[in-house]
C-alpha positions in Angstrom: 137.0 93.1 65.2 135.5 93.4 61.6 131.9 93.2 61.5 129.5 92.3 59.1 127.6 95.3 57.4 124.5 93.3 57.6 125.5 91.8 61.5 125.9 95.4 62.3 122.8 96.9 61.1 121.1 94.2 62.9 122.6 95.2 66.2 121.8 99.1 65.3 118.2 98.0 64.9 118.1 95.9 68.2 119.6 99.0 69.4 117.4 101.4 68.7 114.6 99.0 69.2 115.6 99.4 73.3 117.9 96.5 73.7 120.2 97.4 76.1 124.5 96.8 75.8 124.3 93.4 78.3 121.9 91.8 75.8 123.4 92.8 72.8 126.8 91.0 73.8 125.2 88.2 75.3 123.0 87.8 71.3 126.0 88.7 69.1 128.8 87.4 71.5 130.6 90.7 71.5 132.3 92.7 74.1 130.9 96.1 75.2 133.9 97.8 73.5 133.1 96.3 69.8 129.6 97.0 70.3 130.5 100.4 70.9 132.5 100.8 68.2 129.9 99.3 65.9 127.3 101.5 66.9 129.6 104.4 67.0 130.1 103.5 62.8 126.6 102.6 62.3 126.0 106.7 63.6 123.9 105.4 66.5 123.9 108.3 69.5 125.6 106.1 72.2 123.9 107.4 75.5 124.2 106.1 78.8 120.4 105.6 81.1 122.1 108.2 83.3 123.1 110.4 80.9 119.3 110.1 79.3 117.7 110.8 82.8 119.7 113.5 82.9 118.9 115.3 79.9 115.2 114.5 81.0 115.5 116.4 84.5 116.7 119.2 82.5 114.3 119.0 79.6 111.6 119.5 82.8 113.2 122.0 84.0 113.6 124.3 81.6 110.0 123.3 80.6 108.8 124.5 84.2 111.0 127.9 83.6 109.2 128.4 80.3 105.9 128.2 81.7 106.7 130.7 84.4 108.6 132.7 82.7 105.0 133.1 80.1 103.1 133.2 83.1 105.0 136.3 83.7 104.7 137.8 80.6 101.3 137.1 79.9 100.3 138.8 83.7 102.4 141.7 83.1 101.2 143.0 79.9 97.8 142.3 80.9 97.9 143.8 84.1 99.3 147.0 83.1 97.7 147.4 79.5 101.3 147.3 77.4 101.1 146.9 74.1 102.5 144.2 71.9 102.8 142.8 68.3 101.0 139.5 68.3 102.7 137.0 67.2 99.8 135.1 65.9 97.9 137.6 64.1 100.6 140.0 63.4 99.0 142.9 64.8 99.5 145.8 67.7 97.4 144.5 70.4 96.7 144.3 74.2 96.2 141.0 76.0 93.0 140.8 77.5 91.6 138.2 80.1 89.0 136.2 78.0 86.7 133.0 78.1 88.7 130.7 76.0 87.8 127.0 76.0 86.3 127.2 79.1 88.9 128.9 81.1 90.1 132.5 81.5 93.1 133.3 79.7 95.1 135.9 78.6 95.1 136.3 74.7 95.4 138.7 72.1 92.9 141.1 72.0 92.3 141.2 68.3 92.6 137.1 67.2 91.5 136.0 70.4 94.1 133.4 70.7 97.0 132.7 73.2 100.1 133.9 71.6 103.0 132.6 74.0 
């Protein structure tokens, strides 16, 4: 079913805006197929809730993993005095347990900032 350049970037706005495929075909009187089809040429990302929550979950997991995995690093070179090249400043340092913003941290001996 031809659409309508202008009819189509009116259902790629209501799209985007968080209108859902049910209210889209009930507005424009389309079935889910041609509204698929239209947003699939419009270059809207088609993407199912379940397929968003599920990116979600893993967006927060590997978010978790990150912060442990710094956690980690951050310890370890502490701990046991290892050198590294900041990535802030750009220079051989040791991380050292300071007062930053009211809190204890572990941050670059030379910029005093927490590189990772």
């Amino acid at each position: 079913m031809p659409v309508e350049s202008s009819v189509a970037g009116a259902i790629k706005k209501d799209y985007d805006a968080g209108m859902g495929y049910k209210e889209l075909a009930k507005k424009y009187r389309m079935s889910f197929r041609d509204l698929s089809k239209v947003l699939k040429e419009e270059g809207s990302v088609v993407v199912t809730k379940r397929e968003l929550e599920e990116v979600r979950s893993q967006i927060k997991n590997l978010e978790e993993r990150l912060d442990k995995a710094s956690y980690l690093i951050r310890h370890a070179l502490g701990n046991n005095k290892i050198t590294f090249k900041c990535p802030l400043c750009k220079e051989w340092s040791y991380l050292k347990l300071l007062d930053i913003e009211d809190s204890k941290m572990w941050a670059c001996e030379k910029c005093r900032r927490v590189p990772f």
